[in-house]
N, C-alpha and C positions, 0 to 999 in steps of 0.2 A: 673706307680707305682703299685706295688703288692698289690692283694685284702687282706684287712683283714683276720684274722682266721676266724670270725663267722659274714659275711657277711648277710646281711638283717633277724640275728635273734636278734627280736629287743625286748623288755620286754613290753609286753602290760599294757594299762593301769589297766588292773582287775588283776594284777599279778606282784606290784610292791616290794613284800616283796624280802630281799636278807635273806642269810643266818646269823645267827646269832650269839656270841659269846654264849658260856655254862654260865649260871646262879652266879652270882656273880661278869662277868666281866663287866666293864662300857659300854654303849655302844656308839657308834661313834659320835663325834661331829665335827662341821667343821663353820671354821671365815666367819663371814657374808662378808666379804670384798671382798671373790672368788667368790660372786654370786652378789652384788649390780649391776652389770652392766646387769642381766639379763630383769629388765623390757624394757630397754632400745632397747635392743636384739629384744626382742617379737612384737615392736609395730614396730622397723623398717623392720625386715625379714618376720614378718609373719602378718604384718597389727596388725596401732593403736587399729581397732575394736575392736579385737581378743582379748586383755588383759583382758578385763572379763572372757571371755571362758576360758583362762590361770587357772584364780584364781580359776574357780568351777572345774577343770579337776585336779588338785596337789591337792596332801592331806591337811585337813585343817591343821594341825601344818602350812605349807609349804606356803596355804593363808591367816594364818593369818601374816608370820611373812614380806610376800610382802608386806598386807594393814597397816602395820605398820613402813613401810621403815625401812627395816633391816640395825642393825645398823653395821657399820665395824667391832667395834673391838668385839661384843658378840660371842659364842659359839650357834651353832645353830645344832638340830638331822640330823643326817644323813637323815633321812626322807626326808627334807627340799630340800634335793639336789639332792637323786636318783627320786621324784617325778616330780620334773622339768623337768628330761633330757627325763622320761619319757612320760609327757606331750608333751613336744616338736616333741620326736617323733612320737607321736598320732595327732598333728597338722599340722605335715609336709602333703603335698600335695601323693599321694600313690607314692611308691618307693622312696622319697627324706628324708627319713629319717637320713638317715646316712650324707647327706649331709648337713642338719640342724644342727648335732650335731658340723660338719668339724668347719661350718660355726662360730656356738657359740665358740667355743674354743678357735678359732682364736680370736674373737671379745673380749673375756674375760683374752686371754692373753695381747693382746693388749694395754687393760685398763690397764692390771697388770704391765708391764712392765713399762708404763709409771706413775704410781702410787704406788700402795701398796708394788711391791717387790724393788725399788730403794736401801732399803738398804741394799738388800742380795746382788745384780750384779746391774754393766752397761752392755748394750748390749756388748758382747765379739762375739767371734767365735761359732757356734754352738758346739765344745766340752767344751768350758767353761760354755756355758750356762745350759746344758743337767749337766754336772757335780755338780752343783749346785741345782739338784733338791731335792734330800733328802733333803736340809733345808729348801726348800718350803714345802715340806711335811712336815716337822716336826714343820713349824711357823702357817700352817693354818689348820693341822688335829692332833684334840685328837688320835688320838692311829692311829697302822700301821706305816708300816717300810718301806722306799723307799732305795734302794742302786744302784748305778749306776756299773754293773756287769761287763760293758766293755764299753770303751771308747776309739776311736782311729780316725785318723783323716779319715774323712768321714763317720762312724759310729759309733754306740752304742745301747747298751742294757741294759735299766732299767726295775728292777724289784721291784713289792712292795707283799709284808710280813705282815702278819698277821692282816688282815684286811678283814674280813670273810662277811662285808655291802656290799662290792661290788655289783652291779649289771650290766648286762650288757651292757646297754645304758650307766652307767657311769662308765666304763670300754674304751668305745670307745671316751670317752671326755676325759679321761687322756690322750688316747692311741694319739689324736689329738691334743690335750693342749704341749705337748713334742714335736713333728710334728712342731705344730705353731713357737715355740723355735727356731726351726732350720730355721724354714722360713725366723723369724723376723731377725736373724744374717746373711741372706743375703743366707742361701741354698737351697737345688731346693730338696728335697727328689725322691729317685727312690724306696724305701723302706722302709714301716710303717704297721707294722703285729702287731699283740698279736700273741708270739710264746710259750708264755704258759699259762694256763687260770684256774682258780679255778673251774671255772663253767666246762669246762672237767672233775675235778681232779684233777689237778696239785695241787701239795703244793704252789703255787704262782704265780702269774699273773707277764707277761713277754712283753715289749715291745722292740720289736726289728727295728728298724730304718738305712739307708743305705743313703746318701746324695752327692751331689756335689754343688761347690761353682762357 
């Protein structure tokens, strides 16, 4: 499988701010329901111990809304969720960071499919599934635009739009959450880039994906 675009640059923890929208527009929110499975995550991949450390290393919006069992259906800051991935990867052992994030993605689509998203798809083909993703995007994130750019059998390219929170560690959990998609419908991926990225410049971050069954 082909390396990512921005292999091991990872967002450190003293440096988790993303860019922001200009003054008057709302800013990013996102359904507790994409992230409840993360305690879960933490104590089985990276030791039960460690869920303390979790809570003091994320921002407190982010510990306070774990020590309160986040609930499915609320709106939760985008903070909440880029501070995680960047925790995570500050907890990963050196170099395994990217593999931490592989790992949660999988683990949190997993959940999803067999729980929260049941009434957007059943498991289909991976071009069914990948096709369907704007309305995941649009059922668990306040603002930003997903479209599916190309779609064909063995590949696709989605792109999301106007969503300026990005950052890059959760850039690499979408880029692996769509990945997972294909996996869980039964494809082998030979191809999972970001082939276009904000953080370069790009007017919009691009995931580009190449597969067999």
């Amino acid at each position: 499988m082909s390396k990512p675009l921005f292999t091991h640059e990872f967002s450190h923890p003293d440096s988790i701010s993303a860019p922001r929208r200009s003054s008057g527009d709302a800013a990013a929110l996102i359904r507790g329901s994409l992230f409840q499975s993360l305690p879960s995550f933490v104590k089985t991949h990276l030791g039960e111990h460690r869920w303390g450390e979790f809570l003091e290393r994320v921002d407190p919006v982010a510990a306070a809304a774990y020590r309160n069992e986040m609930d499915a259906l609320s709106w939760y800051p985008f903070i909440v969720v880029s501070s995680t991935t960047d925790a995570l990867v500050a907890m990963s052992p050196t170099g395994a960071g990217d593999t931490t994030l592989r790992k949660f993605a999988a683990h949190n689509l997993d959940r999803a499919t067999n729980l929260i998203f049941r009434a957007i798809f059943k498991v289909g083909s991976p071009e069914f599934m990948i096709s369907k993703s704007d309305q995941v995007w649009k059922k668990y994130y306040s603002s930003g635009r997903m479209t599916v750019d190309n779609v064909a059998k063995g590949k696709a390219s989605v792109q999301l739009h106007d969503f300026p929170e990005l950052t890059r560690n959760y850039t690499r959990v979408v880029l692996y959450a769509i990945e997972a998609t294909v996996i869980k419908a039964g494809g082998r991926t030979n191809r999972c880039e970001v082939t276009r990225d904000i953080h370069a410049g790009d007017p919009f971050t691009e995931f580009s994906y190449t597969w067999t069954m």
